[in-house]
Residue, then its C-alpha position, 0 to 999 in steps of 0.5 A: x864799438x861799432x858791433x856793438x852799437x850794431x847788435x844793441x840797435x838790433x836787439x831794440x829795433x827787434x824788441x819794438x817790432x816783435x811787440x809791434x807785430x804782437x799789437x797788431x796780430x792782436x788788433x787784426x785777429x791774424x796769427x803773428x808774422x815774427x819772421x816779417x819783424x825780424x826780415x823787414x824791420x830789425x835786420x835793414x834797422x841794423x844795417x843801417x845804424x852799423x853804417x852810420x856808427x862805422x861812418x861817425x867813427x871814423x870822421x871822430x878817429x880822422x879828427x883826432x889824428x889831425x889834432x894830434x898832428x897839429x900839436x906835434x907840429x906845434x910843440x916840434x916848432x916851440 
């Protein structure tokens, strides 16, 4: 799940800035820098959302492993 919320989070950020870099080689009269889009803005986008989905993953499994401990010792004493 967290690979592929990663490669999906880049496929969009990579999207977004190829269009933003192609608005502004147009807007300016400069050749478009596609290397910078992927470099600076998609790839660190990337890394950054994988982070956050692996650290929310992990809190989400942490809380059902307790919920499930809890209602074991539940229906253990009942």
């Amino acid at each position: 799940m967290t690979a592929l919320l990663t490669l999906l989070a880049f496929a969009v950020s990579l999207l977004l800035s190829i269009l933003g870099t192609v608005v502004y080689s147009q807007m300016e009269h400069v050749a478009p820098n596609m290397a910078f889009a992927y470099r600076h803005i998609a790839f660190p986008f990337a890394i950054s959302v994988g982070v956050i989905v692996l650290v929310l993953s992990l809190v989400m499994e942490i809380q059902h492993y307790r919920q499930r401990k809890n209602l074991a010792s539940i229906e253990r004493a009942g």
